[in-house]
C-alpha positions as YAML, in Angstrom:
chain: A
units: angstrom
residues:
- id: 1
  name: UNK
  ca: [0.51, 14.45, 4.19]
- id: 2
  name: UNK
  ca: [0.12, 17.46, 1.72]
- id: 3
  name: UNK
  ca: [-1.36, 16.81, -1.33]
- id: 4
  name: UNK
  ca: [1.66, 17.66, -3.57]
- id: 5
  name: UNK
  ca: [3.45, 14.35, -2.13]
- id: 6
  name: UNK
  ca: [0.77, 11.93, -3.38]
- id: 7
  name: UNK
  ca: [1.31, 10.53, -6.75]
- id: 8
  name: UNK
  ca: [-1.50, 7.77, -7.14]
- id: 9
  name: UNK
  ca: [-3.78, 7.36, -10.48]
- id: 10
  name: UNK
  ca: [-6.48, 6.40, -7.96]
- id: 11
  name: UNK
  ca: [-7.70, 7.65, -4.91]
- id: 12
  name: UNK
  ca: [-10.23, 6.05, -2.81]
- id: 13
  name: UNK
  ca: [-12.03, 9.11, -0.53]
- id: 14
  name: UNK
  ca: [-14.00, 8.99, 2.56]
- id: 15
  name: UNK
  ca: [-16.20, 11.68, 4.29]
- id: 16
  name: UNK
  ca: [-16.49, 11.44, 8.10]
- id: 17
  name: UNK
  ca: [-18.42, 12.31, 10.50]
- id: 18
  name: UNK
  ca: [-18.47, 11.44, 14.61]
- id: 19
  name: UNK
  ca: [-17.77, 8.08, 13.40]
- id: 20
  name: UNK
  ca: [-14.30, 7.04, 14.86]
- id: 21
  name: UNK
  ca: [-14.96, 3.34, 15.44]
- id: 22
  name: UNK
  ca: [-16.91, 2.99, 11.72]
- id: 23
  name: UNK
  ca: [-14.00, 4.86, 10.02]
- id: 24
  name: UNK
  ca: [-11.15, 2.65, 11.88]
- id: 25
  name: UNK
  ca: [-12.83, -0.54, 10.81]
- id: 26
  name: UNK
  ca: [-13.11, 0.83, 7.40]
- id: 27
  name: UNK
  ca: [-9.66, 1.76, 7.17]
- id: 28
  name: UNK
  ca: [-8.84, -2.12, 8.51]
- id: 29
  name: UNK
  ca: [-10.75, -3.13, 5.93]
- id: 30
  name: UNK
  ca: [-9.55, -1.07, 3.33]
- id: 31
  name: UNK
  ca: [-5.87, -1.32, 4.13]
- id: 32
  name: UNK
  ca: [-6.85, -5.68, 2.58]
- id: 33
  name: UNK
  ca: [-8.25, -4.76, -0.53]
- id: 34
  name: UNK
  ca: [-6.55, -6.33, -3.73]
- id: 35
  name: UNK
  ca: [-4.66, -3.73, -5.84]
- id: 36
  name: UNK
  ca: [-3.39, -1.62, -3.45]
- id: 37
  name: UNK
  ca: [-0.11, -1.02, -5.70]
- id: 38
  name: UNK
  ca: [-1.30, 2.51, -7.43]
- id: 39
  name: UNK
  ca: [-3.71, 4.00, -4.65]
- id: 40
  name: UNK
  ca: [-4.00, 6.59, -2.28]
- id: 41
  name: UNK
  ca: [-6.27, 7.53, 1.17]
- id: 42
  name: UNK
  ca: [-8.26, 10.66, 1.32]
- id: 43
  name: UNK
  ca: [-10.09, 11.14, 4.04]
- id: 44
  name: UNK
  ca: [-12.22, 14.30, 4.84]
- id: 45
  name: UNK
  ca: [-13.35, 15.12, 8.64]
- id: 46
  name: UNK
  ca: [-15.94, 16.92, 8.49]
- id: 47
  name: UNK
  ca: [-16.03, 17.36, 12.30]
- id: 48
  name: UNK
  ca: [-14.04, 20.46, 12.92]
- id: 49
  name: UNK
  ca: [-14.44, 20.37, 16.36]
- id: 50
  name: UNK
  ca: [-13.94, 17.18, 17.74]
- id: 51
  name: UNK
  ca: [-11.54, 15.69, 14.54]
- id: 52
  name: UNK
  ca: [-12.09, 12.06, 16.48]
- id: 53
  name: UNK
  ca: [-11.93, 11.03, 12.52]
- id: 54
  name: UNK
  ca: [-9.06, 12.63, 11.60]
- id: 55
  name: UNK
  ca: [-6.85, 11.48, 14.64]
- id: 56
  name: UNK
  ca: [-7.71, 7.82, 13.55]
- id: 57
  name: UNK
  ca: [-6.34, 8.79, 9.80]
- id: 58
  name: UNK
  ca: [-3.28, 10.06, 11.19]
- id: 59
  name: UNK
  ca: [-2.67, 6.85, 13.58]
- id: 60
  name: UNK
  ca: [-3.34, 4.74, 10.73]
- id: 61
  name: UNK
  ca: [-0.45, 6.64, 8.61]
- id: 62
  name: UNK
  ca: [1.73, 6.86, 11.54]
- id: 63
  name: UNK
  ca: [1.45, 3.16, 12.14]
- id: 64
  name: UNK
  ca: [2.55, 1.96, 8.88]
- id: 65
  name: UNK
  ca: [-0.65, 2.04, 6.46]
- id: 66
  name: UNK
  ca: [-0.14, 0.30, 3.60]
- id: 67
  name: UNK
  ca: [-1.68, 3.17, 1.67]
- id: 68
  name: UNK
  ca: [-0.23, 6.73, 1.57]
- id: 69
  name: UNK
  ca: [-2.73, 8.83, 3.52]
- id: 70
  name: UNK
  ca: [-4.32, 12.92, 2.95]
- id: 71
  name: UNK
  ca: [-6.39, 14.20, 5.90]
- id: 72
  name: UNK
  ca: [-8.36, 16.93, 5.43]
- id: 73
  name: UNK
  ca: [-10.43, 19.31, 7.69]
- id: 74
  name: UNK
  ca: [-13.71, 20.17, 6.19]
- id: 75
  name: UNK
  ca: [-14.91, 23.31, 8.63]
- id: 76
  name: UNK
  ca: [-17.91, 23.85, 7.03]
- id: 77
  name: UNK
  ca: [-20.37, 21.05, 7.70]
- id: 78
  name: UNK
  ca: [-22.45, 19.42, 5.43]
- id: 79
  name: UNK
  ca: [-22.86, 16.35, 3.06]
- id: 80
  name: UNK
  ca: [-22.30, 18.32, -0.59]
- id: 81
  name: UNK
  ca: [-19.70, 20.77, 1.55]
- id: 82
  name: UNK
  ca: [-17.56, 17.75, 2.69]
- id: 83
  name: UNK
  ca: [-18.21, 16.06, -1.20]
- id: 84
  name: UNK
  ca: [-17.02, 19.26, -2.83]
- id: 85
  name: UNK
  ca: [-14.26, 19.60, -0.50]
- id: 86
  name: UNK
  ca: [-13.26, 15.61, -1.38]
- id: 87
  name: UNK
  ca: [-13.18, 16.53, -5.22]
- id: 88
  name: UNK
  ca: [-11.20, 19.72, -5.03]
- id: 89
  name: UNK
  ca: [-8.75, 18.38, -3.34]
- id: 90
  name: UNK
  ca: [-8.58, 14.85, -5.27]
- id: 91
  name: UNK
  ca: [-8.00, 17.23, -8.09]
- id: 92
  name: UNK
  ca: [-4.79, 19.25, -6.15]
- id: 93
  name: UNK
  ca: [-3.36, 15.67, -6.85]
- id: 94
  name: UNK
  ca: [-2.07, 15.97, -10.41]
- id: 95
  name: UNK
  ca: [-1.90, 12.16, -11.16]
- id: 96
  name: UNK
  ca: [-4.55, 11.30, -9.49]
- id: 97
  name: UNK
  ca: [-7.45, 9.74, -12.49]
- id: 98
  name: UNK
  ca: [-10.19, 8.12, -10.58]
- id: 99
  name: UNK
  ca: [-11.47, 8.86, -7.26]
- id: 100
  name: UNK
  ca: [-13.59, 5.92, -6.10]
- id: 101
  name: UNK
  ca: [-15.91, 7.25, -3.23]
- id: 102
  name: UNK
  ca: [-17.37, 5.29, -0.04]
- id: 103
  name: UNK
  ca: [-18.79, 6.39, 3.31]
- id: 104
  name: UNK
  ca: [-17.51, 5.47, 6.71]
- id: 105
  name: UNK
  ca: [-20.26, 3.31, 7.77]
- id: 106
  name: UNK
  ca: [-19.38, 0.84, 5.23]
- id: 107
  name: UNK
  ca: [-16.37, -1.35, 4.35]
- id: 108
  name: UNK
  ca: [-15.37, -3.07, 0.67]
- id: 109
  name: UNK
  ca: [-15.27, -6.77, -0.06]
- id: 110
  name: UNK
  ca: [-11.58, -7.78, -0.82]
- id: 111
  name: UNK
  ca: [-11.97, -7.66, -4.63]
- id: 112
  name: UNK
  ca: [-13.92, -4.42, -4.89]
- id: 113
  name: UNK
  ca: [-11.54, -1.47, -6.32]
- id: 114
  name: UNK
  ca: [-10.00, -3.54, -8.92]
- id: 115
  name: UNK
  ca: [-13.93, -4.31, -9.88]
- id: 116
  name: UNK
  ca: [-14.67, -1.33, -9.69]
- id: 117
  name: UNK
  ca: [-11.13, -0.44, -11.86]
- id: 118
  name: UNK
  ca: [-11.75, -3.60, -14.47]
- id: 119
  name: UNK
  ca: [-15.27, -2.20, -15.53]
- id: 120
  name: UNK
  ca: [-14.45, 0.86, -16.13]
- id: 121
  name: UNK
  ca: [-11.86, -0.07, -18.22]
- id: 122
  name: UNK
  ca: [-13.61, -2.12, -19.90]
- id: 123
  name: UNK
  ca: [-16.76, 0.04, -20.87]
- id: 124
  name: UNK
  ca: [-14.60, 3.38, -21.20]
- id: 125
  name: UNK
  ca: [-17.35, 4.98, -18.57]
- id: 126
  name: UNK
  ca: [-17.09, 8.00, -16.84]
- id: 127
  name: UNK
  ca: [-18.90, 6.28, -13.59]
- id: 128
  name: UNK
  ca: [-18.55, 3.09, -12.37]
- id: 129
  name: UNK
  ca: [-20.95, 1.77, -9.54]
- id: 130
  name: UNK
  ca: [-21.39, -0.99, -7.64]
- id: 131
  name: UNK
  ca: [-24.17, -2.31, -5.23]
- id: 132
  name: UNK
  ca: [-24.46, -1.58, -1.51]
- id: 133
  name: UNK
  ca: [-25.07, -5.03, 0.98]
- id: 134
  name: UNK
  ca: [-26.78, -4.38, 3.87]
- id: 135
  name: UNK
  ca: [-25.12, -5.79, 7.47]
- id: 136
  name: UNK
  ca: [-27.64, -5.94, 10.01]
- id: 137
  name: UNK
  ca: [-27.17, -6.10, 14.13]
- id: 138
  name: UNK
  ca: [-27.97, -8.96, 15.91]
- id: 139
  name: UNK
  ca: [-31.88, -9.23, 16.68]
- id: 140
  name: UNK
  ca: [-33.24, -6.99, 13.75]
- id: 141
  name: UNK
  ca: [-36.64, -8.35, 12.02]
- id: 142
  name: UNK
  ca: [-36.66, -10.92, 9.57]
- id: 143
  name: UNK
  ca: [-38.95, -8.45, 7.73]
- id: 144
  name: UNK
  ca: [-35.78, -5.91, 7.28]
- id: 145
  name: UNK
  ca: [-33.68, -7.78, 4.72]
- id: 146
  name: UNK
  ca: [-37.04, -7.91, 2.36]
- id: 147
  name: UNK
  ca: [-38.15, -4.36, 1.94]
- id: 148
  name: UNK
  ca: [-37.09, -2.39, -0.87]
- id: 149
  name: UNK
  ca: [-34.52, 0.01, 1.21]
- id: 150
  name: UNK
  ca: [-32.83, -2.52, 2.19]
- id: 151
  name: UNK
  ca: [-32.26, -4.51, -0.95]
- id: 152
  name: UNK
  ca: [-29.39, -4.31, -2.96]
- id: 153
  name: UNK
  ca: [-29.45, -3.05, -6.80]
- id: 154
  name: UNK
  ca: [-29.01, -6.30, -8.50]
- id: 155
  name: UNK
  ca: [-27.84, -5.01, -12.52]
- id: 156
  name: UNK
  ca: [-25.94, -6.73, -15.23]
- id: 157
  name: UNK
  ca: [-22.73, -5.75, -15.81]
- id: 158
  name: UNK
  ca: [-21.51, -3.21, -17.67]
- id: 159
  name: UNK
  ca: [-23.24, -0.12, -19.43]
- id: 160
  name: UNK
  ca: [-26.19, 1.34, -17.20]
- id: 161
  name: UNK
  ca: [-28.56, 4.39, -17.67]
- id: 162
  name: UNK
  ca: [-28.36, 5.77, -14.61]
- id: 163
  name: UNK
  ca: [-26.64, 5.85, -11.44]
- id: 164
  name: UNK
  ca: [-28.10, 7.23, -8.16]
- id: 165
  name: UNK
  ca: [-25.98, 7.04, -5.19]
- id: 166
  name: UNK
  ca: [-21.58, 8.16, -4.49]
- id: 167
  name: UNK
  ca: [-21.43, 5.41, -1.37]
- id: 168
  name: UNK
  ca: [-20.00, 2.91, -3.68]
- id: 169
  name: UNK
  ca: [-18.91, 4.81, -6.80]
- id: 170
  name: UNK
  ca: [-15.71, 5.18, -9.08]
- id: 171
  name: UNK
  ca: [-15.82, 8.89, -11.08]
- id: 172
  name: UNK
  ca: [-12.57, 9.62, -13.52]
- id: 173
  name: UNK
  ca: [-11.47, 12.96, -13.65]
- id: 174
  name: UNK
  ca: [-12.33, 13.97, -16.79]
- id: 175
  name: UNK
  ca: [-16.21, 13.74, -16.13]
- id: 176
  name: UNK
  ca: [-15.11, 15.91, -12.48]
- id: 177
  name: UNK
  ca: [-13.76, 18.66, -14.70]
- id: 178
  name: UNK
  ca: [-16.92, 18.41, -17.04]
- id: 179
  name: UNK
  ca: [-18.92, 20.18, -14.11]
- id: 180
  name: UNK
  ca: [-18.08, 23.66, -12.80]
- id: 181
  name: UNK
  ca: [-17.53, 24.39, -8.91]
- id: 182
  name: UNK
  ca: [-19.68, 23.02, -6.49]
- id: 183
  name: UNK
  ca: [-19.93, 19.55, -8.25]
- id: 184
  name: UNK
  ca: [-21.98, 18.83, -5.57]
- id: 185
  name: UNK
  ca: [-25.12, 21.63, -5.13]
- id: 186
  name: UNK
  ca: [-24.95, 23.19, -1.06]
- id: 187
  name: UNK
  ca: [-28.87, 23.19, -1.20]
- id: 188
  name: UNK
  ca: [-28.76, 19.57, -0.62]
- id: 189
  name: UNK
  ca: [-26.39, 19.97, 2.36]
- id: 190
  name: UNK
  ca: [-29.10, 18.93, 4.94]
- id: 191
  name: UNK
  ca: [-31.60, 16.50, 2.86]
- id: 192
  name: UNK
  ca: [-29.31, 14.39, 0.73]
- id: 193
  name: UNK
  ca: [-29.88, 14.01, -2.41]
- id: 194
  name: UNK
  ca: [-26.31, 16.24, -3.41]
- id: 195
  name: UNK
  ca: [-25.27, 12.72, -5.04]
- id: 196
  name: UNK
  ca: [-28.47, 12.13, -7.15]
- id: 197
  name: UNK
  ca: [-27.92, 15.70, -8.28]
- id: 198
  name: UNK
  ca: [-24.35, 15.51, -9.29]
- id: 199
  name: UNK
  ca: [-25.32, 12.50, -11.17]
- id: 200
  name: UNK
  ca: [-27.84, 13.60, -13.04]
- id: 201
  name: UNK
  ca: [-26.07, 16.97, -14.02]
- id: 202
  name: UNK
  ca: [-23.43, 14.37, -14.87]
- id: 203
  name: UNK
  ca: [-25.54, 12.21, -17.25]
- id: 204
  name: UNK
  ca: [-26.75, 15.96, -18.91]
- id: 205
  name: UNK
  ca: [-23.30, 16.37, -19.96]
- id: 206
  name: UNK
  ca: [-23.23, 13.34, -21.99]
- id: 207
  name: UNK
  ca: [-21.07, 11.11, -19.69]
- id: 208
  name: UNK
  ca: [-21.55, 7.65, -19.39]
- id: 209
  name: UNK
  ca: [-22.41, 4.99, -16.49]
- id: 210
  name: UNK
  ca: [-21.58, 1.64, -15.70]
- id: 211
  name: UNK
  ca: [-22.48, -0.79, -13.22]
- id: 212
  name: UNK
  ca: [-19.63, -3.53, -11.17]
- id: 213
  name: UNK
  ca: [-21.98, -5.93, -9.54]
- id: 214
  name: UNK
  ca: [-18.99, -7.87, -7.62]
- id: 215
  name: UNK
  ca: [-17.67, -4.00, -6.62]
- id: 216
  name: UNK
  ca: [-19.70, -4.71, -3.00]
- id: 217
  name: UNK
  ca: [-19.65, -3.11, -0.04]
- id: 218
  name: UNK
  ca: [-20.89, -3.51, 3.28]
- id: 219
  name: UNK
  ca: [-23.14, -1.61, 5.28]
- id: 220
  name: UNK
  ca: [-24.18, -0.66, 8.40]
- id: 221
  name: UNK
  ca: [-27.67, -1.23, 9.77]
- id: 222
  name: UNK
  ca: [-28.03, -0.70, 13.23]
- id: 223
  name: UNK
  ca: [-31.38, -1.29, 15.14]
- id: 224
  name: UNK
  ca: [-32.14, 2.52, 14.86]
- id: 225
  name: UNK
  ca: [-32.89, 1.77, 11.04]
- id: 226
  name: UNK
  ca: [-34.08, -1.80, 11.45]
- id: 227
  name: UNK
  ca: [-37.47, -0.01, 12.32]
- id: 228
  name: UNK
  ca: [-40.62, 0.60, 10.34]
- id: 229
  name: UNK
  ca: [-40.82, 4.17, 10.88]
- id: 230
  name: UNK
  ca: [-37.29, 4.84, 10.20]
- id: 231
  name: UNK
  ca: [-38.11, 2.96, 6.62]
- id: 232
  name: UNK
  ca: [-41.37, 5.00, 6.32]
- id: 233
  name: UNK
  ca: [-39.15, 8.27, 6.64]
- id: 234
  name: UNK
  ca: [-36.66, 7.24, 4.29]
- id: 235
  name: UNK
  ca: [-39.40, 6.73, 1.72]
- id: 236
  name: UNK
  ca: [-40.19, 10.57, 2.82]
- id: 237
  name: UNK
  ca: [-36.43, 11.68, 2.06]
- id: 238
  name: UNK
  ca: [-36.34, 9.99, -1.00]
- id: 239
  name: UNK
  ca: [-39.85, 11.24, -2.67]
- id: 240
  name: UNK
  ca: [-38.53, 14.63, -1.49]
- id: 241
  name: UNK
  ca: [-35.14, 14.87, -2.70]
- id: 242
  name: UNK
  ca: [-35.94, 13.27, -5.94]
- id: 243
  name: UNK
  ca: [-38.08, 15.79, -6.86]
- id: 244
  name: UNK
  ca: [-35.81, 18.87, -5.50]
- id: 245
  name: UNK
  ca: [-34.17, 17.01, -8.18]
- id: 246
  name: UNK
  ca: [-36.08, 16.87, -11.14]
- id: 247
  name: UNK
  ca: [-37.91, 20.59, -10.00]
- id: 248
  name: UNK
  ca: [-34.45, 21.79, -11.25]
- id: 249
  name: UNK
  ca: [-34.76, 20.95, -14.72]
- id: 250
  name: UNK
  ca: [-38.31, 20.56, -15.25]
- id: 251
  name: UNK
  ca: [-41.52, 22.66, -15.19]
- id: 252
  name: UNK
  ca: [-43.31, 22.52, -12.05]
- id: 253
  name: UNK
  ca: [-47.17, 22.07, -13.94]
- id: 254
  name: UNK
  ca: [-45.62, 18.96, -15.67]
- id: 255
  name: UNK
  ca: [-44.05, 17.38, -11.99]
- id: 256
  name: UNK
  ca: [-47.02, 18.57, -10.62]
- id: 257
  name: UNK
  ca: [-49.31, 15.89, -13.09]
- id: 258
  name: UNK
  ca: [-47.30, 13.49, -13.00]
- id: 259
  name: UNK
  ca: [-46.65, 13.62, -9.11]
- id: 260
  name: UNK
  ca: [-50.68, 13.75, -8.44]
- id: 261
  name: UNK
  ca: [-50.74, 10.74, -11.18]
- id: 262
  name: UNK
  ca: [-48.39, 8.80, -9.45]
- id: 263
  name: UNK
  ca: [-50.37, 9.27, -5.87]
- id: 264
  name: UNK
  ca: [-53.17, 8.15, -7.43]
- id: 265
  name: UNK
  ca: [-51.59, 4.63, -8.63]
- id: 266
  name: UNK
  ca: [-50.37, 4.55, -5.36]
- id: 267
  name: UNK
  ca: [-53.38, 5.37, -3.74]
- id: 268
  name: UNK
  ca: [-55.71, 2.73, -5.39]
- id: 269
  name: UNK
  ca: [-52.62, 0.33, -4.41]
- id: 270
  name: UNK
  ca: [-53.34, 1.05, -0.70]
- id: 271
  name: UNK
  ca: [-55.66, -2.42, -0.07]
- id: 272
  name: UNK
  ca: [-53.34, -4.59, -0.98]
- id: 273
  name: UNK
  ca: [-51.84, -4.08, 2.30]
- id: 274
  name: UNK
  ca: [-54.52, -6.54, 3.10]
- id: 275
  name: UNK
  ca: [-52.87, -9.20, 1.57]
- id: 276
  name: UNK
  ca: [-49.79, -8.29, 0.76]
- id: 277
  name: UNK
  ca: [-46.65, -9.81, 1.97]
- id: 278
  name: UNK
  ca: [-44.90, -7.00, 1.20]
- id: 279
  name: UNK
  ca: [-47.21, -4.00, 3.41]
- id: 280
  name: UNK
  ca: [-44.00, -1.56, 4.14]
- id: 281
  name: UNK
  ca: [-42.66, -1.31, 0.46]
- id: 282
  name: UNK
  ca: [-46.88, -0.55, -0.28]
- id: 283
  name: UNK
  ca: [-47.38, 1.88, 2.48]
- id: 284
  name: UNK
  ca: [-43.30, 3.32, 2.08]
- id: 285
  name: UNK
  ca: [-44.13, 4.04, -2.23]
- id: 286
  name: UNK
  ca: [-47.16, 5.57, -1.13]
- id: 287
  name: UNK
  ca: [-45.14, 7.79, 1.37]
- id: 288
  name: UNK
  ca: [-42.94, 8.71, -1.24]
- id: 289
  name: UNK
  ca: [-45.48, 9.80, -3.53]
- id: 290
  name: UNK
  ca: [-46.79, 12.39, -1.27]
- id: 291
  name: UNK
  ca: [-43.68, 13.71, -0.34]
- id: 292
  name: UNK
  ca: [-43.25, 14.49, -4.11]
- id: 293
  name: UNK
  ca: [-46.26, 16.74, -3.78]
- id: 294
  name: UNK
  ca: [-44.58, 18.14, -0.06]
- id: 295
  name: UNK
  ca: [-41.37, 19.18, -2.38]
- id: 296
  name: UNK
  ca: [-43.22, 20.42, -5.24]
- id: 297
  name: UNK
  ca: [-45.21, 22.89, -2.81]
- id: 298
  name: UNK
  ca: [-41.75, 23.67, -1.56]
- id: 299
  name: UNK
  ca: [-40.95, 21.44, 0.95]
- id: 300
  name: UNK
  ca: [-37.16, 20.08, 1.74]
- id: 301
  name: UNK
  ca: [-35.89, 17.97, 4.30]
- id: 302
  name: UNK
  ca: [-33.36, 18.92, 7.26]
- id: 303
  name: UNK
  ca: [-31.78, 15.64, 8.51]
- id: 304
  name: UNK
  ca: [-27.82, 15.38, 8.22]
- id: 305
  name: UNK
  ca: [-25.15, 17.31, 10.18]
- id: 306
  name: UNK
  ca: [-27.20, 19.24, 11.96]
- id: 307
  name: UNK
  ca: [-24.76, 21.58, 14.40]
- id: 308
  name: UNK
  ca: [-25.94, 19.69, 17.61]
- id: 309
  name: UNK
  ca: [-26.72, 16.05, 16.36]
- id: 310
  name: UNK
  ca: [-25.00, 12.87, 17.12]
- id: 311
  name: UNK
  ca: [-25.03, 9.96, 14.51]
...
């Protein structure tokens, strides 16, 4: 459908990736929110190659989706690539006001747009976000649910400092037109991070946050990321990206201090994994405060959409 025949205020957008069977139960889910009346699809595949994404768009819109639909092909890959393509074109559509974002290995509780809708409304925001529930497979460790990853943000309602993730986030268009082209920064393309970043620069300009705790989604956690070392690693991304963060708007002698300060807390922490019920979130913060050091020396990560993966 071209983007000149869509006339929703909001638009609810979805990057894929090699993720047919996550993206059709999305859409199934999706297609039962409440307050479907002014909304539109967007969904960008950013698999130019094999489209297996954008083939279950089109059957969606060809079978009668309750939701006008936009596919787009995103040929370069990416995460900030497909991100920047997503807000370009939510932009082509001229009524379009919000553009709530989610990913396609994750599906929204009945109630969560108009949550998501109702607080923004209600605190005038610029960004609205709400928290992330984990779904676990069958058989995954009783420990998984417990460790800080895992957890959901748990917030009041209403007005928030900071926001740090798009997978479950509402952005008007006024605070996308605040930001010049590429809202999300290409250098992030292959750590992550592209979302912290376009926050941030976000929260720079003055705009406000907000936070919907009933706006929930689900997500998948498959036994691949049930695992300690998969947790340990996240820890790494995170330390890492946060800093390729901050290193953009701060002095590196002052990161630096605080970074070695920081592994030092964490460092004297270390034998309470003794005792401590809680041993991965211990060992995982310690992780992450080395990494910070990693980044600062000029380290970066390389772990999405690379050319010959499979997710």
């Amino acid at each position: 459908m071209a983007a000149s025949n869509l006339t929703a205020t909001t638009i609810v957008a979805v990057p894929t990736w090699r993720r047919p069977e996550r993206l059709r139960h999305l859409l199934d889910a999706l297609s039962r929110i409440e307050g479907l009346g002014d909304v539109a699809l967007l969904v960008a595949e950013n698999d130019a190659a094999e489209r297996a994404g954008e083939r279950v768009a089109k059957a969606a819109a060809a079978a009668g989706y309750p939701m006008p639909i936009d596919v787009i092909v995103v040929a370069q890959s990416g995460l900030a690539h497909v991100r920047n393509a997503i807000v370009a074109r939510a932009l082509e559509h001229e009524s379009m006001r919000r553009l709530a974002m989610i990913d396609d290995d994750e599906w929204p509780e009945p109630q969560w747009l108009v949550e998501l809708l109702r607080v923004q409304r209600e605190t005038g925001a610029a960004v609205v976000g709400g928290p992330v529930i984990p779904s676990f497979a069958e058989g995954s460790p009783k420990w998984a649910d417990q460790t800080l990853v895992f957890r959901p943000e748990e917030r009041p309602e209403g007005v928030a400092d900071m926001l740090y993730a798009s997978n479950n986030l509402l952005v008007t268009r006024e605070a996308l037109q605040t930001l010049e082209r590429p809202w999300f920064d290409p250098s992030f393309n292959r750590s992550g991070g592209e979302d912290l970043d376009f926050l941030t620069r976000l929260k720079a300009r003055g705009r406000t946050f907000a936070w919907a705790p009933a706006a929930r989604v689900q997500e998948w956690v498959g036994p691949e990321r049930a695992r300690r070392s998969w947790v340990l690693r996240r820890m790494w991304r995170i330390g890492v990206t946060d800093t390729m963060v901050a290193r953009k708007r701060r002095g590196r002698a002052l990161l630096s201090l605080r970074s070695l300060a920081l592994l030092a807390l964490r460092t004297l922490a270390l034998p309470s994994l003794l005792w401590n019920g809680r041993r991965l979130d211990v060992a995982g913060q310690w992780v992450k405060a080395v990494a910070r050091l990693y980044a600062l020396m000029g380290g970066s990560e390389a772990i999405y959409a690379a050319p010959a993966a499979k997710s």
